[in-house]
Each structure stands twice: as structure tokens, then as C-alpha cells.
N, C-alpha and C positions, 0 to 999 in steps of 0.2 A: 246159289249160296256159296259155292268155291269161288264163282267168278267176284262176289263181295268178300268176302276173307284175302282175294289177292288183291284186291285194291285197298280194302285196310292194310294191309302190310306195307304196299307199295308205298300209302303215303305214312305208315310209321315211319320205315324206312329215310324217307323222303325228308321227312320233321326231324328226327333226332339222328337222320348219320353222322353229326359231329359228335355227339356224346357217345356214340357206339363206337366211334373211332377211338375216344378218350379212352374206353373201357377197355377197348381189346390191348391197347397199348401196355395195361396191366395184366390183364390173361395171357393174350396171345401175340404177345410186341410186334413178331416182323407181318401179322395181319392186320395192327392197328396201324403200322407203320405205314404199310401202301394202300390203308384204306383212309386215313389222314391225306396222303400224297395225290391220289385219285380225285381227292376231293377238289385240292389244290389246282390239280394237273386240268382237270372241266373245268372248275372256275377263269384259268386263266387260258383255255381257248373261249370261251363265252368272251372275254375281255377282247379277244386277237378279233373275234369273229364281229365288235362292237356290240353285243348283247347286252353285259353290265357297264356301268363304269368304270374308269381308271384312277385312284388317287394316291398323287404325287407328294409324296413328304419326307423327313428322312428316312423312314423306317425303311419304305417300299424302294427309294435310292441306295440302301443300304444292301438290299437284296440284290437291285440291279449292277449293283458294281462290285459282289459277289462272283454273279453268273456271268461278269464279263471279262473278271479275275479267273474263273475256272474256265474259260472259252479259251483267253490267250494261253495260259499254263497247256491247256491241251495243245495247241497248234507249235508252241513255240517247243515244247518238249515232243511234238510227235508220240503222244499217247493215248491212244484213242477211247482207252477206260476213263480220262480223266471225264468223260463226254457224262457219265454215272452225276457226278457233281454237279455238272451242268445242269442234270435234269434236277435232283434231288433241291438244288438252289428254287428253280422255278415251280417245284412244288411248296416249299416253304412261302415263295410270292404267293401265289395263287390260294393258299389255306389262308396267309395274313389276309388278303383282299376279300376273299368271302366271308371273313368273320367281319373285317371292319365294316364293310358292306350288310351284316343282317344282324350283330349283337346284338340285343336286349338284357334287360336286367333279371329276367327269368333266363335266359340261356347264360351268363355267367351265374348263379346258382346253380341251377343244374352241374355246369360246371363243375366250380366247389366241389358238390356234395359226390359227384362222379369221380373226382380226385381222392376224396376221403377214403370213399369206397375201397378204390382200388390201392391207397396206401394201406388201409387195413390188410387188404389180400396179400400184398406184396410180403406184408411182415410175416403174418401166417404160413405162407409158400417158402421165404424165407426159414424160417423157424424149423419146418415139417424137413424142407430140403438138404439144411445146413451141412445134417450126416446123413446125409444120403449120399453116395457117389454115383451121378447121372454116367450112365456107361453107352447111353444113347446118343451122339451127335447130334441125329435129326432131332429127336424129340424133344433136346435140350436148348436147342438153334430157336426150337418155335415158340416154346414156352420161355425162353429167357430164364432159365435155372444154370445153363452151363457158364463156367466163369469165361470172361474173356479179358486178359489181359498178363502182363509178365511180372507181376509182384511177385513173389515168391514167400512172404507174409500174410499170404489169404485166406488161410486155411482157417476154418470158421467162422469169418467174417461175415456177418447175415448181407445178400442180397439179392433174393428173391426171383424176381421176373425180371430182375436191371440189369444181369451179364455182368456187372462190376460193383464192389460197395461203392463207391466213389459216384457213381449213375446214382444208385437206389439214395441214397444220404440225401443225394438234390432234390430226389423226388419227395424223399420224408420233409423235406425241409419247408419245402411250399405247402405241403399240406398241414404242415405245421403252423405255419405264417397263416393257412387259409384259419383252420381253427381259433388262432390267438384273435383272428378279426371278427370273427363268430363270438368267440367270448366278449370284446370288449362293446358289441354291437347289444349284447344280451345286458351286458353291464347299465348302458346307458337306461333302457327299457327294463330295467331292475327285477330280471330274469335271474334264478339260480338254476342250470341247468347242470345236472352231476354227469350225465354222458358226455357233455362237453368236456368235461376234466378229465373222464375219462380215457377220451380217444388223444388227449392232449400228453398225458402222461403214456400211451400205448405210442406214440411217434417219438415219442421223445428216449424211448424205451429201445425203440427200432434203430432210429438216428445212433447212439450210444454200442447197438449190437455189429453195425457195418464196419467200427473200428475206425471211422473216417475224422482225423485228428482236425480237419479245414472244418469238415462240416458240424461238429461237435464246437469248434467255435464261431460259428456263423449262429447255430443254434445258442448260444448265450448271448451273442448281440441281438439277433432278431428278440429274444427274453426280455433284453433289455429296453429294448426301442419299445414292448411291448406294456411293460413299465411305466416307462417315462408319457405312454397316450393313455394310459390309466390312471397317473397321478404322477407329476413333474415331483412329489416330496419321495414317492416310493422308486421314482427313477433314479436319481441321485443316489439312494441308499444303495437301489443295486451296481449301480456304475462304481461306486466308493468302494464296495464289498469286492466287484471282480477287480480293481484295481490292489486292496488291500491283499487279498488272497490268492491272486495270480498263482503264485508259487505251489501251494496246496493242489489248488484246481488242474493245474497242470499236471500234479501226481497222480490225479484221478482220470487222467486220458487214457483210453487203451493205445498200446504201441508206445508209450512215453519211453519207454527204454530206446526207440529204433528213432528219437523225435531230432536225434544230431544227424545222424547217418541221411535222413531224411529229408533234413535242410541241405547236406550237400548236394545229394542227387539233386535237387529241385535246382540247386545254383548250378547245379552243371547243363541239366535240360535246357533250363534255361538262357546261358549263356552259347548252346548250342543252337537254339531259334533263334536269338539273334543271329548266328553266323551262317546259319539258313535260311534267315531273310537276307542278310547280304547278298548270298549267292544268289536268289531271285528274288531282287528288290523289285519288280514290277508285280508279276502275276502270281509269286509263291507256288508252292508245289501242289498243292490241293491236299486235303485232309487222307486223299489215297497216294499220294508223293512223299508226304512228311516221312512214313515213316526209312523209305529208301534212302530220302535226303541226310537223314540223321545219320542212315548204317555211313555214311560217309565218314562222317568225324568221328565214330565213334559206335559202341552198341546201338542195337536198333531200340528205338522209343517209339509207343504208337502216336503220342502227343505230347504237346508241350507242357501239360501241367499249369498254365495259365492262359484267360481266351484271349485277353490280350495279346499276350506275345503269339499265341497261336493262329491268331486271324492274321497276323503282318506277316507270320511264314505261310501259312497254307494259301492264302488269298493276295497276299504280297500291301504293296503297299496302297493301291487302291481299295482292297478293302478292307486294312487294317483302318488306313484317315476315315474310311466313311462309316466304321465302326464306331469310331472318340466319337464322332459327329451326332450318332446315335443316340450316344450314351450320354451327351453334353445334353442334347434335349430331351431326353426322358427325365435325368437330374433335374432340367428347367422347370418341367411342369410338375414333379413331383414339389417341386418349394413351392411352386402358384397353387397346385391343390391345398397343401398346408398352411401357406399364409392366407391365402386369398380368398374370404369364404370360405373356409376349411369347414366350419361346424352343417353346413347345407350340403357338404357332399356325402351322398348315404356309402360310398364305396371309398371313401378316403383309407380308413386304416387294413383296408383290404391290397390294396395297391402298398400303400405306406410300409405294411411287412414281408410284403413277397417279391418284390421287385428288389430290395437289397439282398434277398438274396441270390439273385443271378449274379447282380456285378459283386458281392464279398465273397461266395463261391467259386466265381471265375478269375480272383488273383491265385489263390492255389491251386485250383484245378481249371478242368478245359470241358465242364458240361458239354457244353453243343457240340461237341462234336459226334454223341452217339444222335441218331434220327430220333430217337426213343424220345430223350430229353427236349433234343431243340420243338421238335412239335408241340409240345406242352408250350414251353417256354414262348413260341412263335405265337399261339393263341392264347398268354397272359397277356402280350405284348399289344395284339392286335388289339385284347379288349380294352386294355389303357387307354390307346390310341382313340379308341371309338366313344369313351369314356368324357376324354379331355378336351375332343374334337366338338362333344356337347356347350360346352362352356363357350361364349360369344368371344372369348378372347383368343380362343385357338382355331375357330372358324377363320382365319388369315392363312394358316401355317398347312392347311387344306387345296392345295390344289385339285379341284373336279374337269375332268376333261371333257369340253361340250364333243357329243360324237355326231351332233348334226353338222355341225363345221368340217369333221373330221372327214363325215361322209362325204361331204362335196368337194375337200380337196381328193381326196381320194379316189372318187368313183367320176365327178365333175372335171376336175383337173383336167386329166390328158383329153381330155374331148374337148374344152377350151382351148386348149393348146393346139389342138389340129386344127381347130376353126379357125385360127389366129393363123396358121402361118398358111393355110390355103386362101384366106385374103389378103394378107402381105405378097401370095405368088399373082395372084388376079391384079 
């Protein structure tokens, strides 16, 4: 009987440790964090060892010209911590490849609802936390309650199990987008579900409590877009309204008093990443370099505040190009989903409102760069990826690596080649 309870476990374990990874990332971050990365880290010796496949597209090039942006940055600066990034990069590869490699349209649900989940807890811990003063380091390190970061403006700022409002916002933000696509999915199948409004109005509640002035407007465009796929006459209104009302809406931001002070800082960080991609215009300093790089010119900043500018310093110029690159084709296929056969894809407005919010959140801030976030982020990405890859028209943009070929150069090769030149001596 014990010896069958360990082998149920084994294979619960086994079936859902991506989704338990999702989880901890909201309970227990730096154990979802290496239990995410572990996932990554097997997946991609199984790939070294030719067990799975390998597929070459920009995502997975994007990764690789990362991890060989944070290899030179190590060698050429003589830093041997940068070596941390190296790996953390090839964790990110190896999570993308195993999702791309086994998603279903039941494990992105599960997904979703394992997101939701954990944004509900976040605001809650949040909430319970906010006056609380965590007087624990460790306890604080594990559970993500302790703040990290140099605002001097944070003080009550809800953010939960995210170490920063600025983290926790992103995270509300996708679960937010996940909800609006649950609502307009319930809409079509003329569903009225009232928890759905519910939990939409408890994010949107969260979102507002972090203080996060970027992500409170990212949260009215993704409103809007949200709109505009429910009814092109109700989009218009709301587009007309935040344009008529700007001025108001603005008053009702938290921090709008600090919102000048704030554009300067931003202009100055960022006129600083540039001048810290200049100084390492090839390989960047790496996201553990940035922020020494900065103490150079100026106060220390732990990031740029934008992922753009922040991938061209921490990664340098190789992988800030293969980042546009990225971003140039996910843009692509998201117009192919929309125009092309748009009404037949069941996961259109799923993608359609959570994927703008990575790139409208990462011109004022620098998401990825906590692990917490990019992991989420890495496996919305993958499941697009594996999404669009269905569609006969993205089957091109898919390279598969035959590893029967691979095997025979590799293991065949040198034994051909001895053969060969001891009959060229004969």
C-alpha cells in the first residue's frame, strides 16, 4: 500500500510539476523559482544527451544569444558570478523547450486558473502583510513579503509575495488579461458568470493598491483592447473617453503628485543604459553588472526601468538585436491570429490581451528581470509559440532537428574519418 501511494505521487508529481512550479512561485518564489529552473535545467540535458528534440526559431535564438551575451560578459570582464546568468539563461531555454515540446490546451487552463489562483493569494498576503514589518530576512527572502528595491515611496504599496509593487502589478496584470479572455470567451457562449466580475474587479483592486503608475496604465489599455474584442462601438467609446478624460484619470493615479519627479528619474536611468551599452556594446554587463555599471555614472540603479534599453545593457548588443527580433515576430503572428481566421482560434483573445502586456509594461519598466516574473512570462511565450506553430502557416518558421543525422555525424563521423585516412596511408 505505501509502495502504491509512492508511485501515485511520483506520477502526480511527474504530470503536474509545471503547475506546482506556477504555484510555488506565488507561495514560496525562490522554491518555485529553482523548481521552474530544475525543470529547464533536465529538459535541456535530455536535449544535450539527444533524448528530446531541439527547435530552432526566434524565441529559442533569443535565448541562445543571451547565454552567449552572458558567457562573453563573464570572460571579458573576469567575473566569475556572471557564470549565475549563464545558467539562469539556460534554464529559461530548457523550461521554453519543454513547454513547447508537451502544451496542451488543458495545461495552458490549468495554467490560467493556477495564475488566478495565486494572484488572489498574492493580493491577500499583500493586504494581511502591507503593515506588517517582516523583521525576518530569511523568512521574508522565502516567502517574497520582504521589499526589494531603492524607492523610498513604498511604503504601503501592496506587493505581496513579488519583493516589489512593480513585479506584483505584472503579475496582476496577466491575470487580469487572463480573466478579460475568460469573460469575453463566456460572452460568446452567452454565459453570465458573477465570480468572473468578481475576481476581475479584486485585480483590478490589487493592480491600483501596488501604486504602480505604468501598470495602472497598461491596465486601461489592456480595458480597452478588451472593449474594442467585445464590441468595435463600445471600444471607440472607451478609447474617446480615456482620450477626453486623460486629465481627470491622471488625478486619480496614486503617486500623481511624484509623476514629474518620476519622468525625470526614468530620463535619466535611462539615458544612463544607453551610456552603459556604449561602454559594453558587445556583451553588456549582465543583469548582476548593471547595477555596478551604473554606480559608475552616477547612484546605483538595480535596472533600467525599460526591457528594451535593459536587454542592450545587460546583454549588450547581441541580445538586445535578437530581442526586436523576437518581438518583430510575436507582433507578426499576433496580426496572423487576428486577421487570418481569427474567429476559429479558441485561444485568440487569450494571447491578444496578455502578451501586450509584457511589451507596454516593459517600456516603463524592466519585468524580466526578476526570475519570479520572466518564468511566467517564458511559459506564456512558449505556449504562443506552440499555439501558432499549430497553424500550417507557421509550420515553416519551426525548425526540428533530425537527431538521427545528428547521431551519425557525431558518434559515425570520427570513425569515418579514421577509416579514410588509414586508406589514403595504405
Amino acid at each position: 500500500m505505501t509502495n502504491l501511494k509512492t508511485v501515485i505521487n511520483k506520477e502526480f508529481l511527474k504530470k503536474h510539476q509545471l503547475e506546482i512550479g506556477v504555484l510555488l512561485c506565488f507561495i514560496l518564489p525562490p522554491v518555485g523559482i529553482l523548481w521552474l529552473m530544475f525543470i529547464g535545467w533536465i529538459h535541456l540535458k535530455n536535449t544535450v544527451d539527444l533524448k528530446v528534440p531541439f527547435y530552432l526559431n526566434t524565441t529559442t535564438f533569443f535565448f541562445i544569444c543571451l547565454a552567449l551575451a552572458s558567457l562573453g560578459a563573464t570572460f571579458s570582464e573576469d567575473k566569475e558570478g556572471y557564470m549565475l546568468i549563464f545558467a539562469m539563461i539556460l534554464g529559461y531555454l530548457g523550461l521554453y523547450l519543454h513547454i513547447r515540446e508537451r502544451v496542451t490546451m488543458a495545461l495552458i487552463r490549468r495554467f490560467k486558473w493556477i495564475m488566478i489562483v495565486g494572484g488572489v493569494f498574492l493580493i491577500i498576503a499583500g493586504c494581511v502583510m502591507r503593515n506588517i514589518q517582516v523583521s525576518d530576512m530569511m523568512l521574508g527572502g522565502v516567502t517574497g513579503t520582504i521589499f526589494l528595491g531603492p524607492s523610498p515611496d513604498s511604503d504601503g504599496r501592496l506587493f505581496g509575495t513579488a519583493y516589489n509593487p512593480n513585479f506584483a502589478s505584472f503579475l496582476l496584470l496577466l491575470i487580469l488579461s487572463f480573466l478579460l479572455a475568460e469573460q469575453l470567451k463566456r460572452q460568446q457562449c452567452k454565459q453570465v458568470v458573477i465570480w468572473n466580475y468578481i475576481l476581475v474587479a479584486i485585480m483590478m483592486f490589487g493592480i491600483f493598491q501596488t501604486g504602480s503608475r505604468a501598470g495602472i496604465g497598461v491596465m486601461f489599455l489592456v480595458l480597452v483592447i478588451f472593449m474594442f474584442r467585445y464590441s468595435v462601438k463600445i471600444g471607440m467609446v472607451a478609447a474617446n473617453f480615456l482620450i477626453l478624460f486623460h486629465k481627470q484619470i491622471l488625478d486619480v493615479l496614486p503617486r500623481f503628485d511624484l509623476l514629474h519627479d518620476a519622468i525625470l528619474e526614468r530620463k535619466e536611468i535611462w539615458e544612463t543604459s544607453i551610456r552603459i551599452w556604449e561602454k559594453y556594446p558587445f556583451f553588456g554587463t549582465t543583469p548582476l553588472g548593471y547595477r555596478q555599471a551604473y554606480d559608475q555614472f552616477t547612484h546605483p540603479e538595480p535596472h533600467a526601468h525599460n526591457m528594451f534599453l535593459g536587454l542592450f545593457a545587460e546583454y549588450g548588443t547581441i541580445g538586445g538585436l535578437a530581442f526586436l527580433l523576437l518581438v518583430m515576430t510575436l507582433m507578426f503572428k499576433i496580426c496572423c491570429m487576428l486577421f487570418v481566421h481569427s474567429k476559429s482560434k479558441e485561444l485568440l483573445n487569450f494571447f491578444l490581451l496578455s502578451l501586450p502586456v509584457l511589451f507596454f509594461t516593459g517600456i516603463f519598466d524592466h519585468p524580466l528581470v526578476s526570475p519570479q516574473t520572466a518564468l511566467l512570462a517564458v511559459i506564456l511565450v512558449a505556449c504562443f509559440d506552440r499555439y501558432t506553430g499549430s497553424v500550417p502557416f507557421w509550420q515553416k518558421t519551426v525548425l526540428f532537428v533530425n537527431y538521427k543525422v545528428v547521431r551519425m555525424i557525431y558518434f559515425e563521423g570520427p570513425r569515418v574519418m579514421r577509416l579514410e585516412k588509414q586508406r589514403v596511408k595504405s
